[in-house]
C-alpha positions in Angstrom: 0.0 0.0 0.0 1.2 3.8 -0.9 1.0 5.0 2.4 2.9 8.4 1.7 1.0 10.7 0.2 3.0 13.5 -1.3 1.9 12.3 -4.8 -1.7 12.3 -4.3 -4.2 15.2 -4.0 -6.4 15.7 -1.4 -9.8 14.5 -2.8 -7.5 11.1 -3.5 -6.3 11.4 0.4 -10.1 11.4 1.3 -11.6 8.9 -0.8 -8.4 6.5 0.3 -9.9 7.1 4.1 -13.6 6.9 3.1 -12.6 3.5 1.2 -10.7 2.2 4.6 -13.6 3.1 6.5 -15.8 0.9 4.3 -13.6 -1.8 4.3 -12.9 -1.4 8.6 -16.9 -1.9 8.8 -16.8 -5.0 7.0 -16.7 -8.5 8.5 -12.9 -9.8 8.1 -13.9 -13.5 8.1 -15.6 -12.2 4.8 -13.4 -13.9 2.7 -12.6 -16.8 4.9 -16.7 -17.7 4.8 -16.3 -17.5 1.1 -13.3 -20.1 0.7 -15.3 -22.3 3.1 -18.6 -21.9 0.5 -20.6 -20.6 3.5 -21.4 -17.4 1.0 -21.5 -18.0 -2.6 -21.0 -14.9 -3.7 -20.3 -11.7 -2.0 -23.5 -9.8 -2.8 -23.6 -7.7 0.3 -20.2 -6.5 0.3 -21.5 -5.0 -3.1 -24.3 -4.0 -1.6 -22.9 -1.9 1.2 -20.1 -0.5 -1.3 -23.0 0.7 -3.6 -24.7 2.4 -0.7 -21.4 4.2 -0.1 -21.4 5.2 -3.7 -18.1 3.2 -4.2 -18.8 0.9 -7.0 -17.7 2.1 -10.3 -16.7 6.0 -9.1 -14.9 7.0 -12.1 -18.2 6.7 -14.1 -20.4 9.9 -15.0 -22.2 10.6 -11.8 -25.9 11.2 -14.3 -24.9 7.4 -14.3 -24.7 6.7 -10.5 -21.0 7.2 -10.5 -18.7 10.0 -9.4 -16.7 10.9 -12.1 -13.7 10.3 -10.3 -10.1 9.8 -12.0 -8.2 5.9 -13.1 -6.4 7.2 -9.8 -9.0 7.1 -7.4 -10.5 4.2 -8.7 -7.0 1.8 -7.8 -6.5 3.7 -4.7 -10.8 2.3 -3.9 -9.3 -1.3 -5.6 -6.1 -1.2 -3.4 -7.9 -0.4 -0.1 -10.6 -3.1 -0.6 -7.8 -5.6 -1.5 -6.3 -5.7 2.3 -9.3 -7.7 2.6 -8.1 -10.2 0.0 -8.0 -10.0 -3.8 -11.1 -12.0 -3.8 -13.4 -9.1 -3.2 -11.2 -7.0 -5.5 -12.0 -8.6 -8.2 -15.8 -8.3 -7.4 -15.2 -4.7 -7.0 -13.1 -4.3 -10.2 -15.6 -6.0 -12.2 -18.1 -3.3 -12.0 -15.7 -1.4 -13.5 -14.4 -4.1 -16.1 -17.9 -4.1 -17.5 -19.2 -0.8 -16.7 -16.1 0.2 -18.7 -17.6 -1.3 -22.4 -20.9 0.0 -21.4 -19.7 3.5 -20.8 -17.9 3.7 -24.0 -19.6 1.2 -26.7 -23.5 1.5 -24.9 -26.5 2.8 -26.1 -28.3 5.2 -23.9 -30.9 2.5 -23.8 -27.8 -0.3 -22.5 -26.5 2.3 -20.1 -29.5 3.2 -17.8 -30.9 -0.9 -18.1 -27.7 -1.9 -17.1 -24.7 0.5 -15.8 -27.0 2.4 -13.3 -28.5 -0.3 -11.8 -25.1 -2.1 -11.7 -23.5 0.8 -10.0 -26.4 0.9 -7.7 -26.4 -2.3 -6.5 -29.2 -3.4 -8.0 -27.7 -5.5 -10.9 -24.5 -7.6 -11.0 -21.9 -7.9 -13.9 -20.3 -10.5 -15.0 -17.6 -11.6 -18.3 -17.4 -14.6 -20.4 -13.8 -14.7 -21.6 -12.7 -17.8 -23.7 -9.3 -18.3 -25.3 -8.5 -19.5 -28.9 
């Protein structure tokens, strides 16, 4: 973790403590209940990030997001990886999918799908398959 922060601006400064608040309210056997298959999927750690308006923040905010910088949104993903790249990769895939519907959308695709994903309310997921 960058814990000097003579490269970052203050709004980055705050969100990094907003984002370890977040993740200081969250249960730490979080992850350990997931590698035991007691939770499937980690639907309320989304939940409660969404509520904080932490999914997907570099997003427009007319799309629930915040507009935020590239930055900001790996300083969010490195906070929420003390926890264990496991939930970081739940986090980052808002963004890994909100990305192609930002940019290759229709208006239509964007407010069925990257607002309600950003709110919470929808999850994303990607099919990859290789040659």
């Amino acid at each position: 973790m960058i814990e000097n922060n003579f490269l970052s601006i203050e709004s980055e400064v705050r969100l990094r403590e907003e984002v370890k608040d977040f993740v200081k309210s969250l249960d730490p056997g979080l992850l350990r209940k997931m590698d035991r298959n007691e939770i499937d999927y980690p639907f309320e750690f989304l939940h409660e990030a969404a509520e904080r308006r932490l999914l997907g923040i570099r997003f427009p905010e007319k799309y629930s997001g915040r507009n935020l910088t590239w930055t900001a949104e790996m300083i969010a993903l490195e906070e929420i990886g003390v926890l264990g790249m496991g939930l970081g990769c739940s986090y980052a895939m808002v963004s890994i999918v909100g990305e192609a519907l930002n940019h290759f959308g229709t208006d239509w695709q964007k407010e069925e799908f990257l607002v309600p994903i950003l709110k919470g309310e929808k999850l994303s997921a990607e099919g990859l398959t290789e040659p």
